[in-house]
Structures are given as C-alpha cells and as structure tokens.
N, C-alpha and C positions, 0 to 999 in steps of 0.2 A: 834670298840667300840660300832660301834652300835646292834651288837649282842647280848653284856654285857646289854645294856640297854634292848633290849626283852626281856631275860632271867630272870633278875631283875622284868620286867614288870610282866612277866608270875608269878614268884613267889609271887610278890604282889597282884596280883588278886584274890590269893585265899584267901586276907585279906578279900574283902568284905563279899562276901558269910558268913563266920565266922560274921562278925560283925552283919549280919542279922540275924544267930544263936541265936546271944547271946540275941538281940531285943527280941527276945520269950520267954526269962525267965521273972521270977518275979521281976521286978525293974530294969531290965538292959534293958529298950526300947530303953531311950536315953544316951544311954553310948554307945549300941549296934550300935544304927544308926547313929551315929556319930564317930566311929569306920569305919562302912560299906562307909561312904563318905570320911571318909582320904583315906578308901585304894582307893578307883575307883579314887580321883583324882591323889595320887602317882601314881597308876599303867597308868592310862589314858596318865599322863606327862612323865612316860618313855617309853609309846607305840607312843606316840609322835615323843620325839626323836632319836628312832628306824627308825620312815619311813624316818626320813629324806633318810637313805642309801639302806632300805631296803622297794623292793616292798608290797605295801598295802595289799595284796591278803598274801601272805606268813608272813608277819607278825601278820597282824591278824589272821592266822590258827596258827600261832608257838604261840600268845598271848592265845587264849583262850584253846586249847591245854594244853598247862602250867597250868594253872586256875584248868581246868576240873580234868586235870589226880589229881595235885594236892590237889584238893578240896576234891575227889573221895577217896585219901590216907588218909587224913586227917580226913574224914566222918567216915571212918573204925577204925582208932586208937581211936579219942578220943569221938566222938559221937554215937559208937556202930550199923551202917549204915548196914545192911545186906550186906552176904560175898557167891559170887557163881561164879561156874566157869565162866560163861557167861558174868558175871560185868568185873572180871577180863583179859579176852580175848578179854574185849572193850577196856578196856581202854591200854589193849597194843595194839591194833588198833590206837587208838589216838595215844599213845608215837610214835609209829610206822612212822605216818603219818607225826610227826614232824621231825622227825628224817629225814626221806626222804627229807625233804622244805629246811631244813638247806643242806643236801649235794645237793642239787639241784641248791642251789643259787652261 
C-alpha cells in the first residue's frame, strides 16, 4: 500500500507547480495559490504515509521524480514549454532513476 500512496503522491505534486502557473495569470493569484497549497499538502500527507514502510531517501527520489517527470509532461502539452532532445533524455534519466529505487527496494 504504501507504494500506491508514493505513486498517488508523486502524481499530486505535480498539482502544485500548476497551481502556481495559474497564480500568473490575470485574476487567478488566489484561486492559483490556493490551488498550489491543496496540492503540496495532499501530496506532503501521502508522502507521509509512504515513509511510514518505505525509506526516506528512496521515497523522496520516487516523490519528486514523479512531480518533475510529470510536471515536465505537462509543461509540454498544455503550456507550450520548449521541446529538445536533451530535455527529453533528462527526463528519462529521472523516469530511469525511479524505476531502478522501486526495483531496488
């Protein structure tokens, strides 16, 4: 289970980020940043009770891992983020790196 909850975690983290996004528009500061703090504390309370089973070190690389790749996905599809091979051979570095934590533990 407590895998489910990293994974959960990871994929909510990329809420904040977004919510800070939206803070930059015209009228959406506080919708945006109140947005950005639901997601950091969902995601904070299931990185929470991920460590209960899993160690600190490897959950925090599999948390922000998660966050990043999918943040990085996300920047590309709907905010138009610049697109090179080098971004993209990072960030399967990162998937990479998670990937290895999970089969490691």
């Amino acid at each position: 289970m407590s895998w489910i909850y990293l994974i959960l975690a990871g994929l909510v983290e990329i809420g904040w980020p977004v919510g800070l996004k939206m803070a930059q528009e015209p009228g959406g500061r506080l919708a945006g940043i109140a947005i950005a703090v639901l997601f950091l504390m969902a995601s904070g309370t299931l990185l929470w009770l991920a460590q209960k089973e899993i160690p600190i070190g490897t959950a925090y690389a599999v948390w922000t891992g998660i966050g990043a790749a999918g943040t990085f996905i996300l920047g590309i599809l709907v905010y138009g983020d610049p697109v090179s091979l080098a971004r993209y051979l990072g960030v399967a570095m990162i998937i990479g790196g998670v990937i290895t934590l999970r089969l490691a533990n």
